[in-house]
N, C-alpha and C positions, 0 to 999 in steps of 0.2 A: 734679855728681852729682845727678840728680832721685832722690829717695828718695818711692818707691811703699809701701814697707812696710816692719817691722824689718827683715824676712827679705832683702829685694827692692831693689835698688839698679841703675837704669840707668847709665851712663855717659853724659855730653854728646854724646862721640862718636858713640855710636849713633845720635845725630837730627840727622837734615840738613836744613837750611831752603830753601827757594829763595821768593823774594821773588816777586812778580807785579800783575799791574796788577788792581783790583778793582772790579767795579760796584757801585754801592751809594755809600753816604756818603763823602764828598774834600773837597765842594765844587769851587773850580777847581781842585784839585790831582789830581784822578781821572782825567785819561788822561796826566799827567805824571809819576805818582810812585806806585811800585809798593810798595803798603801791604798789600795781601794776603798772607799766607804761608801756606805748604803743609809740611808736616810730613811725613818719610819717615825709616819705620823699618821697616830691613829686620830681619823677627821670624826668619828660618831663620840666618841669623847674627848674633843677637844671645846675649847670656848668661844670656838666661832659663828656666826647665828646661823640660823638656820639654812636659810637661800642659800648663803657663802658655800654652805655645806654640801647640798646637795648640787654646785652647778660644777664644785671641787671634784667631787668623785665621779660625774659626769666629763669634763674635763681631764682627770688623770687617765683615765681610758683603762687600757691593760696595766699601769701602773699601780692600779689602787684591786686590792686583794677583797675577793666575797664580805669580809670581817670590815672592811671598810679603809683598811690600813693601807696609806698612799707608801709607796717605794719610789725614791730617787735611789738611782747607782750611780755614784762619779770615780772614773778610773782615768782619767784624761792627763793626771799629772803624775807625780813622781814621789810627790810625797802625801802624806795622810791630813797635813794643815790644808794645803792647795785645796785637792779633792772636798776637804770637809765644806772648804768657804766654798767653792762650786756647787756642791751638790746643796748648801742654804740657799745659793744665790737662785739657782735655779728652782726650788721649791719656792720662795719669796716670788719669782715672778708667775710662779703657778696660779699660789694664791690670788694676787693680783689681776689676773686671766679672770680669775672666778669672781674677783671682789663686780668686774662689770655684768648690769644687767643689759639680758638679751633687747634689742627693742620688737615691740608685739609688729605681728604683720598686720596691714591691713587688706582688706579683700577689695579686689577692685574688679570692673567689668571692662572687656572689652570695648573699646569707640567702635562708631559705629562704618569710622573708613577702615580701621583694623579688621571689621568683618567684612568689608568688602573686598579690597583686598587678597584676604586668604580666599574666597571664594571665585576672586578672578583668576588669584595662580592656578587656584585646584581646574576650573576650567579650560585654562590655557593647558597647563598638563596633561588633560584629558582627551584635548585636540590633537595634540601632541603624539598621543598615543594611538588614536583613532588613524592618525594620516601613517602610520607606522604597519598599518594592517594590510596583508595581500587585498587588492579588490580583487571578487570573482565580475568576469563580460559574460552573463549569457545571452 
């Protein structure tokens, strides 16, 4: 059971590993022994609520596949235990990411020395511009 929060408990089941070969640090063991692992958690059936759900797959970005399925790769270590606990560790702070909600915006207006202001630079700039001009003497 990876436990993300009080509230919030995955089940094992829900994450599936698949092993793979990795570039990066082996030594000679690197086109022998497939120490990479890839993490897949399919988020439309799994038992996280709703919101979690949708702010997840928004959150994974290019990580989470049409079908909904989030992908971690960890290749970072040397052996396949390392990688595994990495690529949970990192999916656990995904979720986390996703467990907070956005706060709403609120619409605000302009002050009223805020619009004066912009209106005196844009004047002064305009002056500015105006003194930049050939004068014709006729």
């Amino acid at each position: 059971m990876l436990i993300i929060s009080p509230s919030i408990k995955i089940n094992e089941s829900e994450l599936h590993f698949d092993h793979i070969r990795a570039s990066g640090p082996g030594g000679q063991n690197v086109n022998k022994v497939a120490t990479a692992v890839q993490l897949r958690f399919d988020v439309r059936a799994s038992s996280l609520p709703e919101d979690v759900k949708t702010r997840l797959l928004h959150l994974a970005g290019k990580r989470a596949t049409s079908d909904g399925i989030v992908l971690i790769e960890a290749k970072q270590f040397r052996t396949q235990e390392r990688n595994r606990e990495d690529a949970i560790q990192r999916f656990a702070a995904l979720v986390r990411k996703a467990l907070v909600k956005p706060k709403t915006r609120k619409k605000t207006k302009p002050t009223e020395t805020s619009k004066e202001n912009r209106l005196r630079s844009k004047k002064r700039r305009g002056e500015i511009k105006q003194s930049r001009q050939a004068k014709s003497f006729e």
